[in-house]
C-alpha positions as CSV (number, residue, x, y, z in Angstrom):
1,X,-0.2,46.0,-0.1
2,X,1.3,45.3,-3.7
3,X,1.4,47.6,-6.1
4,X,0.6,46.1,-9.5
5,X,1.7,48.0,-12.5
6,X,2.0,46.9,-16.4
7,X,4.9,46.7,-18.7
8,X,5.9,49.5,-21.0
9,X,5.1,48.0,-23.9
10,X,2.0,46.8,-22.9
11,X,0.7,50.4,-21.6
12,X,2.0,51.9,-24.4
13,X,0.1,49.8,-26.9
14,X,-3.0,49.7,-25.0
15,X,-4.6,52.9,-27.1
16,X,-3.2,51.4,-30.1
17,X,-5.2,47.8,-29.2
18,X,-8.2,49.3,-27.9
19,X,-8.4,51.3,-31.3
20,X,-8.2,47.9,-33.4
21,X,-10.3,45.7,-31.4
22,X,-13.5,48.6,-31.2
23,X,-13.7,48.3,-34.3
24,X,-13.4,44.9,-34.8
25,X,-16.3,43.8,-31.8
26,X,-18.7,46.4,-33.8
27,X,-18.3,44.7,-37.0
28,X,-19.2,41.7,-35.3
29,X,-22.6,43.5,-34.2
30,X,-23.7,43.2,-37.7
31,X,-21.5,40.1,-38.9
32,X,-25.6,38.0,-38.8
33,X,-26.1,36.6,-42.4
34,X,-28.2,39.3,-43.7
35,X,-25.9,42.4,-42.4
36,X,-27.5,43.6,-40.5
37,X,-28.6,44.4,-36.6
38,X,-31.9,46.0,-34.5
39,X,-30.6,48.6,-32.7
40,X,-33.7,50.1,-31.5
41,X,-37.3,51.0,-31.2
42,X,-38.9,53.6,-30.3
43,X,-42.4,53.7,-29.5
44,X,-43.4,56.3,-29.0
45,X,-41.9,57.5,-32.4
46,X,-42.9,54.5,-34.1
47,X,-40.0,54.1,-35.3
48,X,-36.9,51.1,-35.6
49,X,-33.2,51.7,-36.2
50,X,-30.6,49.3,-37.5
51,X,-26.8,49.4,-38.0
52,X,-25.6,47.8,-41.0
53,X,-22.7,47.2,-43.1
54,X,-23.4,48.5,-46.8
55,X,-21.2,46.2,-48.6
56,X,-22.9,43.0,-46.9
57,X,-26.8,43.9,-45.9
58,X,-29.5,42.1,-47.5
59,X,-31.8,45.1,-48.1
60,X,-34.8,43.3,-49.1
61,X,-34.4,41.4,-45.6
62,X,-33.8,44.2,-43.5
63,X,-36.9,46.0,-45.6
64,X,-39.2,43.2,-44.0
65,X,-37.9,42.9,-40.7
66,X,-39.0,46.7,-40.0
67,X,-42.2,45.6,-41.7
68,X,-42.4,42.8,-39.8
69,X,-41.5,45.2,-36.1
70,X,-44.1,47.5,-37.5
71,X,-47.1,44.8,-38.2
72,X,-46.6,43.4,-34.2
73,X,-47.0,47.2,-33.2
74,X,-50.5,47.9,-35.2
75,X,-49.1,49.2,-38.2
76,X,-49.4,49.1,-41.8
77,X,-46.3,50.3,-43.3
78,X,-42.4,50.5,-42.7
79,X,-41.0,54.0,-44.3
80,X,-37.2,54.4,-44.6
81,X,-36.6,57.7,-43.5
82,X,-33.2,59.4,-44.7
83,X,-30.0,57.4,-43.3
84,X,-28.8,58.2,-39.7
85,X,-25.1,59.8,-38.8
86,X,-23.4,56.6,-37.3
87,X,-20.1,56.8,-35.1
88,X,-18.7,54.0,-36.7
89,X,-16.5,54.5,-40.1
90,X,-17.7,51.5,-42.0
91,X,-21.3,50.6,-40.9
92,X,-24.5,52.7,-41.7
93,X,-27.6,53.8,-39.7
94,X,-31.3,53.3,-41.4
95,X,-34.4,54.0,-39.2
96,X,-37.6,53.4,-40.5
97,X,-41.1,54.8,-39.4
98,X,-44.4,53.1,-38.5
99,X,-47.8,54.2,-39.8
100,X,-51.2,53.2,-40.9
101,X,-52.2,52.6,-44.6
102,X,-54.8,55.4,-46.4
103,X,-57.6,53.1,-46.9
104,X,-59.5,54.0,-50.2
105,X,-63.6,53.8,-50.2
């Protein structure tokens, strides 16, 4: 049975690639026109999270799309809850919570 082994170099620099392209496929997660990308939902916290890149996102977009997520689900309202820790250097985490409107009588 062969034995299949890779060049030095290429072994070497194989950290050093993996550590360029990560970064470069998650930027790509939120390279859609309004910057940004559903991560996820959860229902039973009525809630929605998204991964964005600050310098690009379309706030007012991203701001109706939890709406929107909310309104299918029942709800009346999208709150933006304080921004999320996120792993990655240059993109930000926002969640949003779902609830029902205080109807005045």
């Amino acid at each position: 049975m062969k034995k299949y082994t890779l060049p030095p170099l290429l072994s070497m620099s194989l950290p050093v690639l993996f550590s360029v392209l990560l970064p470069a496929v998650l930027v790509g997660c939120v390279s859609t026109p309004d910057g940004f990308v559903r991560l996820d939902e959860h229902e039973a916290n009525q809630a929605v999270i998204y991964r964005y890149d600050p310098e690009k996102v379309n706030k007012v977009a991203m701001d109706a799309d939890a709406l929107s997520y909310c309104k299918e689900n029942g709800f009346d309202i999208a709150t933006q809850i304080p921004p999320l820790a996120s792993s990655v250097p240059t993109l930000k985490r926002m969640a949003y919570t779902c609830s029902y409107a205080v109807k005045k009588r």
